[in-house]
N, C-alpha and C positions, 0 to 999 in steps of 0.2 A: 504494500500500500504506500502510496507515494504523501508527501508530508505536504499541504499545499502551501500553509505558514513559510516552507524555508524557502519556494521561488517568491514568491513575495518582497520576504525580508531579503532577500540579496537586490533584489530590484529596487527596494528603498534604502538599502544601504551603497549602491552603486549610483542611483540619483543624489544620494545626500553626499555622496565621492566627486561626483561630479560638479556641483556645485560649489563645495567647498575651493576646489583646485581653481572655478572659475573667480573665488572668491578671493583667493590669496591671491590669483593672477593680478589686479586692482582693477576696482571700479571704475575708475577715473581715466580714461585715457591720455588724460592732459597731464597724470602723475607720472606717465609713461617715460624712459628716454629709450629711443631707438639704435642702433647704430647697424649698417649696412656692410657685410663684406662680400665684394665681387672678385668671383672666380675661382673660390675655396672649396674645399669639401666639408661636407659637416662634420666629418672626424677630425681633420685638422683642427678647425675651429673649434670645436670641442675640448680636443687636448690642450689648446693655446691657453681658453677660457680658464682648465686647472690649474694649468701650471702658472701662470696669471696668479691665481687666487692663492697658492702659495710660495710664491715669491713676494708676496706682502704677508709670509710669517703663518700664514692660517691652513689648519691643516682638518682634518674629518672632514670634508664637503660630502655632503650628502648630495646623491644625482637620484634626482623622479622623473622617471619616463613617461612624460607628460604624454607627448603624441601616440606613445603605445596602450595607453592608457583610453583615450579618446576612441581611436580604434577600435579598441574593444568593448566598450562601454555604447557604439554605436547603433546597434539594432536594439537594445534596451532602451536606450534617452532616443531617438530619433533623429540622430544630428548626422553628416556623413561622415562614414569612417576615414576621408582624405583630408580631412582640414589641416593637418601638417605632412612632409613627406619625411620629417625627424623632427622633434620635439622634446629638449631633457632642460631641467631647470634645477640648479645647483645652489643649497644651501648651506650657510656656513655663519660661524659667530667669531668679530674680533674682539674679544673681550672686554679692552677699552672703551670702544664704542657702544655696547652693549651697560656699559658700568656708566657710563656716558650718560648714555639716554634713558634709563631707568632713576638715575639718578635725579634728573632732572624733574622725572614724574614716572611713577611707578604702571602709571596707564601705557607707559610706552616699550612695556613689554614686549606688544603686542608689533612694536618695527623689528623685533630677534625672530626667528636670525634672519642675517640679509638673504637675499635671493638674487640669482641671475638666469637669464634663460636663454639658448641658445637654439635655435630651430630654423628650420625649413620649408617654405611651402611646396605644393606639389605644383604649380604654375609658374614657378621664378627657382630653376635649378639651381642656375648661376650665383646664387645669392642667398649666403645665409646673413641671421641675424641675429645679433646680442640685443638683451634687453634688459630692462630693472625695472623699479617700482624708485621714486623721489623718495625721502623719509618727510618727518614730521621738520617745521622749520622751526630749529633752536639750534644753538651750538654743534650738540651730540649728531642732531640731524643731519648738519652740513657736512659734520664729519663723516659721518657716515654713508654721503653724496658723494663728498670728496674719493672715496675709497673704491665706491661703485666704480666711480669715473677713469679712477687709475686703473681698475681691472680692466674695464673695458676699453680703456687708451690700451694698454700693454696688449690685450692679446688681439684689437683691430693691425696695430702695429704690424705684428709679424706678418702680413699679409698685402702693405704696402708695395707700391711697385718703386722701386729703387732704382735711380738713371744708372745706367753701366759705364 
């Protein structure tokens, strides 16, 4: 006899996966920054993004396989399973900035740990993309702007074209 409770509860727990992921993504698209790399691979860019994130010190990056996630989750939520053709979003905490911004106000918790995302679409091969979320504006905040920024200067960098 089949449990009918458990398709259910995975269907509400995979809608409530789903939205949370849209949720940490940020609302706002104006909180958004973007940055463009032409002519890369997403593994490349991928590797850059890491090693990026610890070469300013920070180490455990957690990587969520955002777009494999989406995929799957597509005939359940009704959205199409191509919306990325790679999608992973890497988090991680620099502890100062984290002592930073909690400090500052214990509500701001909730900017730990940072995040970056590094994806694909399936209509622009040629081009992947780095992304982030702004923080809160205070000190901690900017600092921790600041930080984003150098990640994602450092690993667009390696993929500049260099006059010979």
């Amino acid at each position: 006899m089949r449990h009918r409770g458990s398709t259910a509860a995975r269907k509400g727990l995979q809608a409530m996966a789903f939205a949370f992921a849209l949720l940490s993504c940020g609302a706002n698209a104006g909180d958004n920054v973007t940055r463009t790399i032409e002519d890369a691979s997403f593994d490349d860019v991928r590797i850059a993004l890491v090693d990026a994130i610890a070469e300013e010190g920070i180490g455990a990056t957690t990587e969520s396989r955002f777009g494999e996630m989406l995929t799957r989750t597509a005939p359940d939520l009704g959205h199409r399973p191509d919306l990325f053709a790679e999608a992973r979003i890497y988090t991680f905490c620099s502890v100062m900035i984290a002592a930073r911004l909690t400090t500052e106000s214990a509500h701001n918790i909730a900017q730990c740990p940072l995040s970056m995302a590094v994806y694909q679409t399936p209509d622009e091969p040629g081009r992947v993309y780095l992304g982030y979320r702004r923080s809160v504006d205070s000190p901690g905040g900017r600092q921790a702007d600041a930080l984003l920024a150098r990640i994602a200067a450092r690993t667009s960098a390696q993929f500049e074209r260099r006059p010979h």
